[in-house]
N, C-alpha and C positions, 0 to 999 in steps of 0.2 A: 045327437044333441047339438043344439046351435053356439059356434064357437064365437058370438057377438056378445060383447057387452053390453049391459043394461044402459039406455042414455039418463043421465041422473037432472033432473030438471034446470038444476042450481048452475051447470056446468054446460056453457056456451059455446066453449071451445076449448080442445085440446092441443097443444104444440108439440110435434113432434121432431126429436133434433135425435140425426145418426151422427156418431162420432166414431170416428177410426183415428188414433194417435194427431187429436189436436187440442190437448190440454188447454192451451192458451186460450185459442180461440173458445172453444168450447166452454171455457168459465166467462169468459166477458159477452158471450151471447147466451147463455142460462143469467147472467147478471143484468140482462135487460128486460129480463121477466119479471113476472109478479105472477107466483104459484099460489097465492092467496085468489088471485079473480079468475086464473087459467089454468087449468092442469098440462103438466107438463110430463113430458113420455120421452126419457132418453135412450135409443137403445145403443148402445158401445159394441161395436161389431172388433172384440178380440184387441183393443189396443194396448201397446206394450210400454205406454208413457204414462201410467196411470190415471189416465181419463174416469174410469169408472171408480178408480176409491176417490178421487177428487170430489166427484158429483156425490157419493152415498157421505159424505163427510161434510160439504159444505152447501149442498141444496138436498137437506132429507126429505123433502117436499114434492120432489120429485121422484118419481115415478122409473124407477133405473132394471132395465131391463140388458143383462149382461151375457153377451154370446162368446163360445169356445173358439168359432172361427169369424174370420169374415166372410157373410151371406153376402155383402153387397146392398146397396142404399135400397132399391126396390123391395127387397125382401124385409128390412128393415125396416120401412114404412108400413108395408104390412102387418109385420108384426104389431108396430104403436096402432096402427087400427083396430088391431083386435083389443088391444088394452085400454082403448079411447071411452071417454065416459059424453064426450061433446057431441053438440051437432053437426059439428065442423073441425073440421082436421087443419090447421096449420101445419104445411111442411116448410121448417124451418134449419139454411145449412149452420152450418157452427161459427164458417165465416161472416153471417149478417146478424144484426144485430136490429129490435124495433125501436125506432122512435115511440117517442109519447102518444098513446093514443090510435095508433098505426094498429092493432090485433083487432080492438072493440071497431073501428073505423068498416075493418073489409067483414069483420061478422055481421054489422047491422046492413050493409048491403046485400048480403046474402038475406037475412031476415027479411027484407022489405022485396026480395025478387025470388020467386018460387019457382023461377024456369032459367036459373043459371047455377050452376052445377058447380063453377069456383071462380075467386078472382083475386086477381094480382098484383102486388102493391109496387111502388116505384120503389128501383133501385138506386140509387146513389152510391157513390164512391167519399171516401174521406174527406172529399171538399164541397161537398154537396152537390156534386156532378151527377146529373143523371146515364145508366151506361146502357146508352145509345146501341143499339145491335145485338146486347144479349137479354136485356130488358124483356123485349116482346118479339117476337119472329111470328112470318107466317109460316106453315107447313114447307118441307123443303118438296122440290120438285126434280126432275131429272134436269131443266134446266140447270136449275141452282146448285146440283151438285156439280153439275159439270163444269158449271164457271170455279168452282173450289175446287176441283179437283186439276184440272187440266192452268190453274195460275192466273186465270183469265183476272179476277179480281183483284191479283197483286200489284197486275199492270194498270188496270183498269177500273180501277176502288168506285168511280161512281155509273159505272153500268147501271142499266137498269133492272137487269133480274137480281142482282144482288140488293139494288135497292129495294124494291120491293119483298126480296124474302126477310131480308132486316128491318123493315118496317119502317124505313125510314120517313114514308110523309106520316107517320101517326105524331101526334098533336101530343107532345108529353105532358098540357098541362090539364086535359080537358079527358073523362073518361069515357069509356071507350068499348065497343064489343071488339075482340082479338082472337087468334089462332092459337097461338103458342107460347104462353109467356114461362118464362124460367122459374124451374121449381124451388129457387133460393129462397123465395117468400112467397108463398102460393098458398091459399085457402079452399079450401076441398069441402062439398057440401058431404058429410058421411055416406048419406046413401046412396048418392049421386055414384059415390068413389064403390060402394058396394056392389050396386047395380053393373056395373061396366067391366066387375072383376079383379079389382084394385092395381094394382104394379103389376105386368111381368116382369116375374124375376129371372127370366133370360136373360134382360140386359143387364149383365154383368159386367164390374162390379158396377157402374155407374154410366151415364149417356146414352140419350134416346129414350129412354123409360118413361117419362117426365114430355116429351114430344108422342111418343105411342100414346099415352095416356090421354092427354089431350084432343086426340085422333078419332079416339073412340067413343069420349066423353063426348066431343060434336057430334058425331056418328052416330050414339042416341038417343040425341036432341036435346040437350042441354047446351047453354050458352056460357060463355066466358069471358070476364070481363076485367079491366084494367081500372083500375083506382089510382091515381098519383096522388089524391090525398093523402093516402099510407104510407107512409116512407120507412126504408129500413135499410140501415147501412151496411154495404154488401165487399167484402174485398176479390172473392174469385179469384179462381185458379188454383187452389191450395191443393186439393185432390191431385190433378197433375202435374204439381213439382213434386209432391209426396210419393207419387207412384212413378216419377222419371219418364223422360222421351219417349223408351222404348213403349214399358207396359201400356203408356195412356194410348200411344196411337195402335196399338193393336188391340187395344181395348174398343178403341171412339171407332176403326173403322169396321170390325166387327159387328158389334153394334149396329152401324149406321148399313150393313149388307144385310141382318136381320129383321130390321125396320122395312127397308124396302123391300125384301121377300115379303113380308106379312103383309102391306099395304097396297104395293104399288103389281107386282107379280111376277113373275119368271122369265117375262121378255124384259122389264126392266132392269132387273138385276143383271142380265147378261151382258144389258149393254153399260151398264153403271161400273161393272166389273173391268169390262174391255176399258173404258173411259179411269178407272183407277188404275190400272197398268199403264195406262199412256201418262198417268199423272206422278205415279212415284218413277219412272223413269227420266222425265222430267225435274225430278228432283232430284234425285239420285248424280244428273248430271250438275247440278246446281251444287252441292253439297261437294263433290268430285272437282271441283275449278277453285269453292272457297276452302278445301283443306278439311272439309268435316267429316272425319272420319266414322262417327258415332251416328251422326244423323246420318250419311250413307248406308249403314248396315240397319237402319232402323226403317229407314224405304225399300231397303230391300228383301227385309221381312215381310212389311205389309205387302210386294210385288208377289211373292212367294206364297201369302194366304190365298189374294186374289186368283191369282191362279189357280189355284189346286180347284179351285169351284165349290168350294166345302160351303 
């Protein structure tokens, strides 16, 4: 029996917001909704700040799907897919928030283009800044890991491989076909996201998921597109102060060996591997001069993954 929701006419699009202990956030971004024009799907992966009686109390409107443990964002989006009543999935994080008009804005786009699969809306920062390099990226490359791995862009910020994986000549005001834009406000055509298999939820708990997915979406033959019309206010990084130095960077470079095993192949990864030991040694050393004790043992675990070849 088919584990897909009926799409109910009336209902154009669904938003789905994962929450894992960010009360705050997570009510001033369900507070920028209107569950009356959009259905909204929150799934609470296990948080212990009351997130989930928050939402069943103050947005009963929404759609609260409450998990034992944390599955991790990808699993979580999955799940709001299968609960999705829309044509179109909003994945929405806790930390952004829509402006006016921003959700109906990136649906009628999709409405009016039948061979673009999802798209993207501008991020901004609390001053109305738009954020430049996490916004939209192209797919990473062995280049572009290696200028990030081995410090090349710390020294060297306006390189040209890093420019271009950051997207730097794209035109923020004018839109756009793109590679990879950030899942913080992204709109997913349902079937699009069906067809291609939705999240792997490998990539735990969070990073690369949101880039794989994208990967594959191009790969068969869907297009993806950038709107800065839409705008939606984004603060980032809250997941990796919540989860601390250690877990996030053995999370993001796991992750990111996963990615390019599945992608790129098993001579890359080798050398991707060899190129991140030369790079957390080089940190390690950095970290070893300024006194960081904490981030030393944190390079030196990811040294220790890379290694092992797992």
């Amino acid at each position: 029996m088919s584990t897909e929701s009926p799409v109910a006419d009336a209902t154009r699009v669904t938003v789905a917001v994962v929450s894992w202990n960010s009360h705050d956030l997570l009510k001033a971004c369900l507070e920028s909704l209107d569950p009356l024009q959009h259905e909204v799907v929150v799934v609470d992966n296990d948080s212990s700040d009351g997130s989930a009686a928050m939402v069943a109390e103050a947005f009963p409107r929404a759609v609260l799907v409450r998990q034992s443990v944390n599955i991790g964002f990808g699993a979580a989006i999955n799940l709001a897919s299968y609960r999705a009543r829309g044509r179109y999935l909003l994945l929405l994080n806790t930390d952004a928030h829509a402006r006016a008009g921003a959700i109906d804005r990136l649906a009628d786009f999709l409405d009016g283009h039948d061979d673009y699969g999802a798209v993207a809306g501008l991020l901004v920062d609390s001053t109305g800044t738009p954020q430049r390099g996490f916004n939209v990226r192209r797919f990473p490359t062995l280049a572009s890991f290696a200028v990030d791995f081995l410090l090349i862009d710390r020294v060297w910020p306006s390189n040209p491989i890093s420019r271009r994986y950051l997207a730097q000549d794209l035109d923020y005001e004018r839109g756009a076909d793109i590679e990879q834009p950030a899942a913080a406000a992204l709109m997913l055509r349902l079937d699009a996201f069906r067809r291609v298999g939705r999240m792997d939820e490998r990539f735990y708990p969070a990073w690369f998921e949101d880039v794989d997915l994208c990967r594959r979406l191009r790969k068969a033959g869907w297009r993806i597109s950038f709107d800065p019309g839409a705008v939606f206010e984004h603060q980032g990084g809250i997941a990796m102060r919540a989860l601390g130095l250690r877990a996030f960077s053995e999370a993001w470079y796991r992750n990111l060996l996963l990615y390019v095993r599945k992608h790129h192949g098993r001579v890359q990864l080798g050398l991707l591997r060899a190129l991140l030991a030369v790079g957390m040694l080089e940190r390690m050393m950095v970290s070893l001069v300024r006194g960081d004790r904490e981030a030393r043992q944190v390079y030196a675990s990811v040294l220790r993954y890379a290694a092992r070849g797992r």
